[in-house]
C-alpha positions as CSV (number, residue, x, y, z in Angstrom):
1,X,7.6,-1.1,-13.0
2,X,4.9,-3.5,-11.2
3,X,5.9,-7.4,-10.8
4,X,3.3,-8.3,-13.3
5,X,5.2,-5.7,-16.3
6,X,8.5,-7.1,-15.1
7,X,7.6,-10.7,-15.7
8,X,5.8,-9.7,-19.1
9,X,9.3,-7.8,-19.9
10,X,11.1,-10.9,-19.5
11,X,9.5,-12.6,-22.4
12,X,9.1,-16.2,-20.3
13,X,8.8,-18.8,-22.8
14,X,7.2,-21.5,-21.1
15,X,5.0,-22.1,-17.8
16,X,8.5,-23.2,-16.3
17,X,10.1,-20.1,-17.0
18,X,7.0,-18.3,-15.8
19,X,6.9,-19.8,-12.8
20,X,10.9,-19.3,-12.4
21,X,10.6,-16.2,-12.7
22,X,7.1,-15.5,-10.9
23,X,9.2,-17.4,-7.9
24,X,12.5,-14.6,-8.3
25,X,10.0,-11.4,-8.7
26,X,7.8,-12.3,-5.9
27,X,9.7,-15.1,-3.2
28,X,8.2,-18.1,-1.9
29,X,4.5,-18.5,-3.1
30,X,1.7,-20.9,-2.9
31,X,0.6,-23.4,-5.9
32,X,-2.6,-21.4,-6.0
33,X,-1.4,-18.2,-6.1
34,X,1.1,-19.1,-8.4
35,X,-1.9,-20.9,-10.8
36,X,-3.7,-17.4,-10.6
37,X,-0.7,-15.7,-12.0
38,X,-0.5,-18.0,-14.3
39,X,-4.0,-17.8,-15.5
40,X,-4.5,-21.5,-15.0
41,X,-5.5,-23.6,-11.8
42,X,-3.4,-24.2,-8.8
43,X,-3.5,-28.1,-9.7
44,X,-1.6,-27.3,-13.0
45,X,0.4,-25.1,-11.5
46,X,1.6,-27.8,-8.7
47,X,2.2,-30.3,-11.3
48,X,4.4,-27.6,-12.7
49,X,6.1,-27.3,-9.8
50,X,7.0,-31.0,-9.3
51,X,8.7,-30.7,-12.3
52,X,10.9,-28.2,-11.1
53,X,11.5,-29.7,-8.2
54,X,12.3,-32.9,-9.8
55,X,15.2,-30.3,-11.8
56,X,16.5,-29.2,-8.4
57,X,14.8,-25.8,-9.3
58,X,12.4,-25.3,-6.9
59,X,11.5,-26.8,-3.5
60,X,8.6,-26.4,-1.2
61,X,8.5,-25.9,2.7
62,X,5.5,-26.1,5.1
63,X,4.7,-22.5,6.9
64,X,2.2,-21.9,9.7
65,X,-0.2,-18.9,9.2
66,X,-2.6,-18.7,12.3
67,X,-5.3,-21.5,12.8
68,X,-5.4,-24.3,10.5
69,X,-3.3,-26.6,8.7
70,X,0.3,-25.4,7.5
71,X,0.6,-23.5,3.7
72,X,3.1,-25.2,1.6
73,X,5.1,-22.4,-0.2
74,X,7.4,-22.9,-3.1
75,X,11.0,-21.2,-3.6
76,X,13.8,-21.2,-5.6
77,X,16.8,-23.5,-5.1
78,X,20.1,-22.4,-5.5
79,X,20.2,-24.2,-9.1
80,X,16.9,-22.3,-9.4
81,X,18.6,-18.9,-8.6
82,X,21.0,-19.5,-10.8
83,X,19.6,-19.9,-14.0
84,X,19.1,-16.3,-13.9
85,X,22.5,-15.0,-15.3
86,X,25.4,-13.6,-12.7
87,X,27.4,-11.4,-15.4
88,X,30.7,-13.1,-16.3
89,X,30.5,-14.3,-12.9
90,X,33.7,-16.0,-12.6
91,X,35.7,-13.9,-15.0
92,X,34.7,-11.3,-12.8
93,X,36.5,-12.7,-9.3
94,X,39.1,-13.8,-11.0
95,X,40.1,-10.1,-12.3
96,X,39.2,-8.6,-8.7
97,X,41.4,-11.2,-7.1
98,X,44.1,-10.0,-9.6
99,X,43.8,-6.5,-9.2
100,X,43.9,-7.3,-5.3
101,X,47.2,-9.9,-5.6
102,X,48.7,-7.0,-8.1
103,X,47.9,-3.4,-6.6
104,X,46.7,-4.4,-3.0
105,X,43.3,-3.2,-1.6
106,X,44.0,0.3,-2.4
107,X,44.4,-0.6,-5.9
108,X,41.2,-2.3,-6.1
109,X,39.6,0.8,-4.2
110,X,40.5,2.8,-7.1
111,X,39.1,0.3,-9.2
112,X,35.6,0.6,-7.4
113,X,35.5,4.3,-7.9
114,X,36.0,4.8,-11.2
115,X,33.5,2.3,-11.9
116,X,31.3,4.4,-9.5
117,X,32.3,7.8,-11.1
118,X,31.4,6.5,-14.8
119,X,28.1,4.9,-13.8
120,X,27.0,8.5,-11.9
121,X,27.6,10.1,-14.6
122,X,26.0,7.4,-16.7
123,X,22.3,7.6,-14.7
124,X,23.1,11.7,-14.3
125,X,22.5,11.9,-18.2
126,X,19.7,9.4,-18.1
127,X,18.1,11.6,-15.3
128,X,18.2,15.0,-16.6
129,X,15.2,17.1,-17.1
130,X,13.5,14.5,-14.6
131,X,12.6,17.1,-11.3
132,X,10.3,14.7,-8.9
133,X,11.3,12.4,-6.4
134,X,9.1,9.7,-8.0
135,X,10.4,10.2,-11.6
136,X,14.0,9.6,-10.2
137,X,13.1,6.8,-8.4
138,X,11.1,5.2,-12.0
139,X,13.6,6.2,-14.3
140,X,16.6,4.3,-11.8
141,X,14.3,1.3,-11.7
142,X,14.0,1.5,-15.3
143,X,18.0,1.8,-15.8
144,X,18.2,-0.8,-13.3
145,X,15.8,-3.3,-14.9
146,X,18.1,-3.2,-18.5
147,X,21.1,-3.7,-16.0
148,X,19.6,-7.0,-15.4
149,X,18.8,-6.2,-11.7
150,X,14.9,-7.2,-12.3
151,X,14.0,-4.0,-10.3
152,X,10.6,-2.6,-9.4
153,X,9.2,0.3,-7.6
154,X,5.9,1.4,-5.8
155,X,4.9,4.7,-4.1
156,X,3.7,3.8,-0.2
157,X,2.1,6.9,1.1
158,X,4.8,8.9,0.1
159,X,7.9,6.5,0.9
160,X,9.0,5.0,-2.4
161,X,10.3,1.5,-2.6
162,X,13.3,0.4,-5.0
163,X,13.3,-3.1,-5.3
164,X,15.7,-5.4,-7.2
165,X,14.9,-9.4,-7.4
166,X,18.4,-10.1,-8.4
167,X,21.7,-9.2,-8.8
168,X,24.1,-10.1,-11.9
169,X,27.1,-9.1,-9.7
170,X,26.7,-11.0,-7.2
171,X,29.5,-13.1,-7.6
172,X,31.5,-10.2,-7.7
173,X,29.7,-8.3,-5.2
174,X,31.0,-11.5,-2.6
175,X,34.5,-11.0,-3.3
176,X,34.5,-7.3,-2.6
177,X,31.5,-5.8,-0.4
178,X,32.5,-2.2,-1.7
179,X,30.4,-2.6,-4.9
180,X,27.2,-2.2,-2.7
181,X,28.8,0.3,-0.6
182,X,29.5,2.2,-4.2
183,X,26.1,1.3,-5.5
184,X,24.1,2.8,-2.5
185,X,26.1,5.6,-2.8
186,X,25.3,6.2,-6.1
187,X,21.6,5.9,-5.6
188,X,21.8,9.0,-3.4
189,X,23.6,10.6,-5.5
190,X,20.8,10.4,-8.6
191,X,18.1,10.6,-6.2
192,X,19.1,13.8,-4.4
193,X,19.4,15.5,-1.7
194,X,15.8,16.0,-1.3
195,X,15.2,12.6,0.1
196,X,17.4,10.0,2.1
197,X,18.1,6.3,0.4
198,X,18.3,3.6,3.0
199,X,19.1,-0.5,1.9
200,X,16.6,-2.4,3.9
201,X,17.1,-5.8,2.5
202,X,20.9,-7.4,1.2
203,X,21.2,-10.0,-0.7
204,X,24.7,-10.8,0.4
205,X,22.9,-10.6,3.9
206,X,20.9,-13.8,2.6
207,X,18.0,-11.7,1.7
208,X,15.6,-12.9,-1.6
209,X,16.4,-9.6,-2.9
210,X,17.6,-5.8,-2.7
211,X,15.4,-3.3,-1.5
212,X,15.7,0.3,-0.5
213,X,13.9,2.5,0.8
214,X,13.6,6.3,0.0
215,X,12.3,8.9,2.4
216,X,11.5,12.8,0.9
217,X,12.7,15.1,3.4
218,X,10.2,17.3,5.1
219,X,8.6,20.2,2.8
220,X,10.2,17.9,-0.2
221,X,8.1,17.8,-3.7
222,X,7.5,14.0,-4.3
């Protein structure tokens, strides 16, 4: 799924919410670009983003690119990453805690498997009859996407790209580090053993986003 069919997916009902969400799918961008996206001018889209800014949403930052006078790009807050919703978020760490406090670290381990065993099986039945590399890689992107994980994907030369703008468990995923262990884990698992699935980007490592990156082996069908 392309940035442009994710944010159409999303139903945005304002040019706030576009931009929001333009801002999440694609990271810190310019009042032009953004006023291209938008199908309006970069001026409107500026006085836009003064409004957010105003809300605590958004902020903008000078960057130097080559010769000439800085770029001011424009990025999400924290307020502004959180409007996007972090499932049950506190709910959530207050269970894992629990389970932790009740059944110790092995308990919770437990926990974390079964959760990985029932979502394999979950994406195995959405992924059968689907032989390519690339279908696996669209159809997990498309699973991931109703999951609220905003993911994309794109084929580059070969080398597929998984890409998720955010993650509704993050909140959990900060109070136990396992559920992206389990998660990768599970992503080779759907995708084969035809190709190798490497994370290049972490959220939890202070990265906009998720993204992996998925290599066919050698004499591999793509």
């Amino acid at each position: 799924m392309s940035s442009e069919n994710l944010e159409k997916s999303h139903a945005p009902r304002s040019a706030a919410d576009r931009l929001l969400t333009l801002l999440k799918t694609r990271g810190p961008q310019t009042a032009s670009d953004l006023g291209v996206a938008l199908g309006t001018t970069g001026e409107n889209a500026r006085q836009q983003l003064a409004r957010l800014a105003a809300e605590g949403l958004a902020e903008a930052h000078a960057e130097t690119r080559g010769v000439g006078r800085p770029v001011q790009l424009w990025q999400l807050t924290e307020a502004g990453n959180a409007r996007f919703p972090d499932a049950h978020a506190e709910l959530t760490v207050q269970l894992l805690r629990a389970v932790r406090s009740t059944f110790g670290n092995a308990g919770l381990d437990k926990l974390i498997d079964a959760r990985e065993n029932e979502t394999l099986t979950n994406y195995r039945r959405e992924m059968e009859g689907i032989d390519s590399i690339e279908g696996r890689v669209s159809k997990l992107a498309e699973i991931r996407s109703r999951e609220g994980y905003m993911a994309e994907w794109r084929n580059e030369d070969g080398v597929f790209m998984l890409i998720e703008n955010h993650c509704p468990i993050c909140a959990a995923a900060l109070a136990c580090q396992n559920f992206c262990r389990s998660e990768l884990a599970v992503f080779q698992e759907v995708i084969g053993p035809d190709a190798a699935v490497e994370r290049l980007d972490h959220i939890l490592a202070g990265a906009r986003r998720c993204a992996y990156r998925i290599v066919p082996k050698v004499g591999q069908v793509r």
